[in-house]
C-alpha positions in Angstrom: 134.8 93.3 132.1 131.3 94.4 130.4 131.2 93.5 127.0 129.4 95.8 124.1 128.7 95.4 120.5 128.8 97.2 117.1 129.0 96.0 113.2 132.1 97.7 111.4 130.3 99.4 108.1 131.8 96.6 105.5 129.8 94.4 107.3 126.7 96.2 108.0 126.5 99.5 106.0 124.4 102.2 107.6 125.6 101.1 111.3 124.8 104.4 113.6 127.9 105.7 115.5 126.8 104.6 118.3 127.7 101.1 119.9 124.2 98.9 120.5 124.2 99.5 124.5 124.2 103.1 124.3 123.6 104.9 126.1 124.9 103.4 130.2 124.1 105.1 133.3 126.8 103.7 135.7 128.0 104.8 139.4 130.8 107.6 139.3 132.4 105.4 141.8 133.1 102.7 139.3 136.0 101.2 137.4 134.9 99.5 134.2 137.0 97.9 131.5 134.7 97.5 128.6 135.4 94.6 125.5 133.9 96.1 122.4 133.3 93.3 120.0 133.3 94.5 116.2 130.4 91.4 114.7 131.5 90.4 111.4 134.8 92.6 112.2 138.6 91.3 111.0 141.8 92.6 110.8 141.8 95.2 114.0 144.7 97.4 114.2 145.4 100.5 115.6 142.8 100.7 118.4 142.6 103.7 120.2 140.1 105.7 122.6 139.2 109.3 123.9 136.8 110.5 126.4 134.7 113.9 126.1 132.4 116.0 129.4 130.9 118.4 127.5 133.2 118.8 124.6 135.9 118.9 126.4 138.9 115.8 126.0 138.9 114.1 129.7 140.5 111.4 128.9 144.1 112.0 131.1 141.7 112.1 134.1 139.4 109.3 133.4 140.9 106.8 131.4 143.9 104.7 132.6 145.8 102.2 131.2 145.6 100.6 126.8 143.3 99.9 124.4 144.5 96.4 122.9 143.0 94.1 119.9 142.9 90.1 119.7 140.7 89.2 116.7 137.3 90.9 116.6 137.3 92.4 120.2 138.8 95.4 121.4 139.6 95.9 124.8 139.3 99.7 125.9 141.0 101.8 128.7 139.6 101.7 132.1 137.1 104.2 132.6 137.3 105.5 136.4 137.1 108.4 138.2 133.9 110.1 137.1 132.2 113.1 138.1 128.3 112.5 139.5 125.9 114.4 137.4 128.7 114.3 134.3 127.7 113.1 130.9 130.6 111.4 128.9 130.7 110.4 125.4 133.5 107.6 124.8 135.1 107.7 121.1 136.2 104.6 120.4 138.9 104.2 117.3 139.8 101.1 115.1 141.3 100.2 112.0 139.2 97.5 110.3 140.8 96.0 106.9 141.5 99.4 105.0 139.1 101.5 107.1 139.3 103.4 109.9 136.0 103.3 111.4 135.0 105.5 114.9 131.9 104.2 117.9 131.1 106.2 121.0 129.5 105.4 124.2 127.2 107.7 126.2 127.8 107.1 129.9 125.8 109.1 132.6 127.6 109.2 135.7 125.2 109.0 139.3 126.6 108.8 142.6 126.0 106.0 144.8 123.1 107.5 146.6 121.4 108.6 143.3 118.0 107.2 142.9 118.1 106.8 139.1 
């Protein structure tokens, strides 16, 4: 699993939307699960995640499987079967305390023999 950060807003208001390794450039190829670890975070519930190519919702062919909580990490979908040469932008949904708070990840998809 890769592991990524963010600050829910109680904790740190003014957080951006976007999680602190954003944006990724990974292999098309690839199957990632990503932990998302809310710093400072409590009281997860209702976790839930979407992905977008070009404002369009992709996420019945990329994503596979839950998004699960267990104290201050969330555990997203698998993210697999990309397009090369696709942009995606990951939402990522959580209910902190009495707040439903949003992140997203920027992933570039390359193929294998890319040279970036």
């Amino acid at each position: 699993m890769a592991s990524l950060t963010t600050y829910p807003r109680s904790a740190k208001p003014g957080v951006p939307v976007w999680v602190n390794e954003s944006p990724l450039t990974l292999v098309a190829e690839e199957d990632v699960i990503f932990t998302l670890q809310w710093i400072g975070g409590s009281s997860l519930a209702s976790p839930a995640m979407l992905a977008y190519a070009d404002g369009t919702d992709v996420s019945s062919t990329v994503l596979t499987g839950t998004t699960t909580v267990s104290g201050d990490v969330q555990t997203l979908k698998k993210l697999t079967a990309m397009t090369p040469g696709v942009t995606y932008v990951l939402e990522i949904q959580c209910d902190i305390g009495s707040n439903t708070e949003f992140r997203k990840l920027l992933v570039y998809a390359v193929s294998r023999s890319s040279e970036i």
